[in-house]
VMD Tcl script that draws the C-alpha trace (Angstrom):
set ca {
  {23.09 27.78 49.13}
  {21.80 24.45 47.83}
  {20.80 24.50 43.95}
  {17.41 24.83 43.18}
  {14.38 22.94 41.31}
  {14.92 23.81 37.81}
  {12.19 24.02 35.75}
  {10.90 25.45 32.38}
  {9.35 28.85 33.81}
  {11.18 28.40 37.42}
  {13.24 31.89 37.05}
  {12.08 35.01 36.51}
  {13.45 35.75 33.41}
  {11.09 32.74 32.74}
  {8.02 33.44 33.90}
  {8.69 36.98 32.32}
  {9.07 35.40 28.91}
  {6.20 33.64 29.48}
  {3.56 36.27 30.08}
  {4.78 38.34 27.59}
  {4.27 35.69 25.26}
  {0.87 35.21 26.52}
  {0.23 39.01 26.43}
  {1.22 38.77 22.66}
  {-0.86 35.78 21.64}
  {-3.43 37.59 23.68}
  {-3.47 41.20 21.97}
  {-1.48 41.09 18.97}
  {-4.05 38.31 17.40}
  {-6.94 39.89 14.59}
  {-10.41 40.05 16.14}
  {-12.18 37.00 14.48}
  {-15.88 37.26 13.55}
  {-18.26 35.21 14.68}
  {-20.32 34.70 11.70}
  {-16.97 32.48 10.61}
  {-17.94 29.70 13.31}
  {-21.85 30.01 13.20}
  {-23.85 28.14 10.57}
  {-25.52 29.97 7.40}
  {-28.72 28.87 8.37}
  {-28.80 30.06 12.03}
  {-29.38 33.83 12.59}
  {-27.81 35.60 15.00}
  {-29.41 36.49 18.43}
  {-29.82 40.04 19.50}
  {-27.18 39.61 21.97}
  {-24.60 38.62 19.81}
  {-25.76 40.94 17.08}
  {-25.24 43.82 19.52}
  {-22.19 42.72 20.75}
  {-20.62 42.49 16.88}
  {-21.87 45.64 16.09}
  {-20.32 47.67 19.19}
  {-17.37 49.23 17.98}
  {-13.79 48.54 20.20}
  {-12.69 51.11 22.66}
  {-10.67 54.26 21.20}
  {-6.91 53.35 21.12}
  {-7.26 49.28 22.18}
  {-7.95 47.47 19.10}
  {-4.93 45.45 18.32}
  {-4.25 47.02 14.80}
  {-3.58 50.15 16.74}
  {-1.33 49.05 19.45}
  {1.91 48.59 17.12}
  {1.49 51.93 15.96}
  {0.86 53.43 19.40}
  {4.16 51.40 20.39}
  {5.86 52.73 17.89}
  {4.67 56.49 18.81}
  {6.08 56.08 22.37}
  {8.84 54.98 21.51}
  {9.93 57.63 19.17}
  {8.57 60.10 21.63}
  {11.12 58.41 24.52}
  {13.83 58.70 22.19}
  {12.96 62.52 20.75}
  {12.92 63.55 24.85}
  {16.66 61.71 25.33}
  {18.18 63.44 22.35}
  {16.64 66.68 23.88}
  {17.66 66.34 26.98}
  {21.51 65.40 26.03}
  {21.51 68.31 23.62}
  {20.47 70.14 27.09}
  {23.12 68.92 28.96}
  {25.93 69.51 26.11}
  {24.66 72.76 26.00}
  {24.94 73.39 29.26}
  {28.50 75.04 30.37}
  {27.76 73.96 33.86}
  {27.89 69.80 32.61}
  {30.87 71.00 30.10}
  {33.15 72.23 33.47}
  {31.78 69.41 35.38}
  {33.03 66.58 32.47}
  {36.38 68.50 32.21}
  {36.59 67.84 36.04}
  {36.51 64.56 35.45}
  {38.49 63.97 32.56}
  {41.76 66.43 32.79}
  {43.48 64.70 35.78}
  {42.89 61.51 33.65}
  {44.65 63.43 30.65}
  {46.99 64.47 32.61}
  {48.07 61.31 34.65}
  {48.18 59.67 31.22}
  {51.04 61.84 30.04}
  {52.89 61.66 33.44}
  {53.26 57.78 33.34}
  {53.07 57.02 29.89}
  {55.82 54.81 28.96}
  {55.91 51.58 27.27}
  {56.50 49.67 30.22}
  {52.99 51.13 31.69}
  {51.25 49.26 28.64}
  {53.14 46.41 29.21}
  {51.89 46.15 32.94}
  {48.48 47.37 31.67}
  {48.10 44.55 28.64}
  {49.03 41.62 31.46}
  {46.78 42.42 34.06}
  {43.90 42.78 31.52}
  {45.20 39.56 30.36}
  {45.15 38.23 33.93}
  {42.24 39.43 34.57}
  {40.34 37.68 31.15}
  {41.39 34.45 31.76}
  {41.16 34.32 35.39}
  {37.47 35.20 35.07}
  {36.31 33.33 31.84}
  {37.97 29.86 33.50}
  {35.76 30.29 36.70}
  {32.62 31.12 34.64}
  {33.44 28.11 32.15}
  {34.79 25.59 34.90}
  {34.89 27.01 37.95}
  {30.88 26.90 38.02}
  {31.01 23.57 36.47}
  {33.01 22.14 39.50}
  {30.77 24.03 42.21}
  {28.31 22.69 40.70}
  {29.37 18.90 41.57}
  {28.83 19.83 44.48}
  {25.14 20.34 44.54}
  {25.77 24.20 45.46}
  {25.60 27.47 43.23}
  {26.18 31.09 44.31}
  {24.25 33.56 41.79}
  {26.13 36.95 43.05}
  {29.54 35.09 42.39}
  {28.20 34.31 38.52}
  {27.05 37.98 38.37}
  {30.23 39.44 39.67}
  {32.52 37.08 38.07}
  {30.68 37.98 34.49}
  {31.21 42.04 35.36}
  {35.08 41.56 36.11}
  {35.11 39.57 32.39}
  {33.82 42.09 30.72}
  {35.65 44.75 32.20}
  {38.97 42.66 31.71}
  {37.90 42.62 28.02}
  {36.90 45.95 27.30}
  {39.60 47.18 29.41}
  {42.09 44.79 27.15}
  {40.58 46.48 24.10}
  {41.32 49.83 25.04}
  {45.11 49.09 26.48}
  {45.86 47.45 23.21}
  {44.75 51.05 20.78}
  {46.04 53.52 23.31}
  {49.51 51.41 23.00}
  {49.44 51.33 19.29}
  {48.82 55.29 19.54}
  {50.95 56.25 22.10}
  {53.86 53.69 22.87}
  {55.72 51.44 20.85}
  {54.56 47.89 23.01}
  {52.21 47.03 19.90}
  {55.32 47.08 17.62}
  {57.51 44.95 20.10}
  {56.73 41.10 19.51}
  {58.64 40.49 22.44}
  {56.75 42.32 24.65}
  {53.21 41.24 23.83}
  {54.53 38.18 23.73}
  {55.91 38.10 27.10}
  {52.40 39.98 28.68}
  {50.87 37.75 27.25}
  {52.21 34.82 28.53}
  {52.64 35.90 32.04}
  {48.99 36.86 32.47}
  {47.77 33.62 31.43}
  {50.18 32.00 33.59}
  {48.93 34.43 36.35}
  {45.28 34.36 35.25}
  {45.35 30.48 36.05}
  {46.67 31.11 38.88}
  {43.96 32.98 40.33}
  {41.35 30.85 39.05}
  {42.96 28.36 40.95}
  {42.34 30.19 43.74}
  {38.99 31.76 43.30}
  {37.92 28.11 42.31}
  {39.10 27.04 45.42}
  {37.45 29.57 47.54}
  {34.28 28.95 46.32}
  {34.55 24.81 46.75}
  {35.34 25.97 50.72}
  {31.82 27.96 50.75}
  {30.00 25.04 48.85}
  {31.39 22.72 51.90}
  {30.33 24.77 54.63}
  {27.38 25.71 53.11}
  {26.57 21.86 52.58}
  {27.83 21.33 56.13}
  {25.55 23.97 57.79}
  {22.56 22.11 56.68}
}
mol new
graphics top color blue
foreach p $ca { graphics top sphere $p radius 0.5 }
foreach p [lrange $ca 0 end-1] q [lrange $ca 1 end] { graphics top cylinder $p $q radius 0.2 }
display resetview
C-alpha cells in the first residue's frame, strides 16, 4: 500500500474534527441583533422588523442546547445504571458470570506456583517491548520505504496494550499469591530475558513488514 497525500483534514478523524468545529461555531454562538450593525438613523423595514420579532423554534435556540445535552446525557447514563442493576439482579447473568469465571479460579489454584509468574512476567515483558519497538521504529523504517500498513499499526497498538495491562496484573497477583515479587533474582532474570526476547521479535516482525513494503512497491 503506497502512503498517502497527507493533508490537514485528509483523515477522517480530520474532517470529523472539522465539522464539529464548524457545527460549534455554528450553534453554540449568541444570536446577535441586528439593530447592533444598522445605523440609529435608519429604521427598520417591515421585513426585518418581522423577522426580529419572530420568536426561535421551541427547543433550538442555542442557550437551550447545552442544557438539552446535558438532559440526554444524564438520561443515557440513568438507563445504563438501570439496566446493570437489571442484569446483577438477575440470577440467570449471576450463573452465567460464575460459568465463566470458576474454571478460571480454579485453573489458577491448579498451576499456581512461582515459576508460573515467572513465565507469566517474561512473556508480558516480551510481549511490551516487542510491540512498543515496532510502533516507535518499526513504523519509522517502513516508512523509508514510502509504504504504511494501517491494520498492522492498529493491531500492533492492541497487542501493547494488552502486554501492558496484562504485565500489570501478573505483577499484583504475584505479590498476592507467590513469592516472585520478593525474589530480586527472579524479576531480575524475567526481566532481562523478555527484553532480550522482545527484541528479538521485533526484529522479526520489522522484518516481515520491510518484505510486504517490497512487494507491495514491486507490484506497482
Amino acid at each position: 500500500m503506497q502512503i498517502p497525500q497527507f493533508g490537514i483534514c485528509a483523515s477522517p478523524i480530520h474532517r470529523f474534527l472539522a465539522v464539529s468545529l464548524l457545527a460549534i461555531l455554528a450553534f453554540g454562538q449568541p444570536t446577535i441583533s441586528w439593530s447592533q450593525e444598522t445605523p440609529a438613523a435608519a429604521e427598520p423595514t417591515p421585513a426585518s422588523t418581522a423577522d426580529n420579532l419572530t420568536p426561535p423554534a421551541a427547543g433550538t435556540t442555542p442557550a437551550e442546547q447545552p442544557a438539552k445535552n446535558g438532559s440526554l446525557i444524564k438520561q443515557g447514563e440513568a438507563k445504563i445504571d438501570e439496566l446493570s442493576r437489571t442484569v446483577d439482579a438477575s440470577p440467570e447473568a449471576q450463573k452465567l458470570s460464575a460459568g465463566i469465571l470458576n474454571p478460571i479460579y480454579q485453573l489458577a489454584e491448579v498451576i499456581a506456583h512461582p515459576l508460573l509468574y515467572w513465565v507469566a512476567f517474561m512473556l508480558m515483558t516480551t510481549g511490551v517491548v516487542s510491540f512498543a519497538l515496532q510502533l516507535v521504529i518499526g513504523k519509522l523504517v517502513v516508512l523509508t520505504r514510502m509504504h504504511i500498513n494501517f491494520t498492522e499499526i492498529l493491531g500492533d497498538a492492541l497487542g501493547l496494550v494488552i502486554s501492558l495491562i496484562g504485565l500489570v496484573f501478573t505483577t499484583q497477583a504475584a505479590a498476592e499469591n507467590s513469592t516472585f515479587a520478593q525474589s530480586a533474582a527472579s524479576v531480575l532474570s524475567a526481566t532481562v530475558l523478555g527484553v532480550v526476547l522482545g527484541f528479538i521479535f521485533y526484529l522479526w516482525g520489522q522484518r516481515q513488514e520491510l518484505n510486504a513494503a517490497r512487494s507491495a512497491k514491486a507490484g506497482h
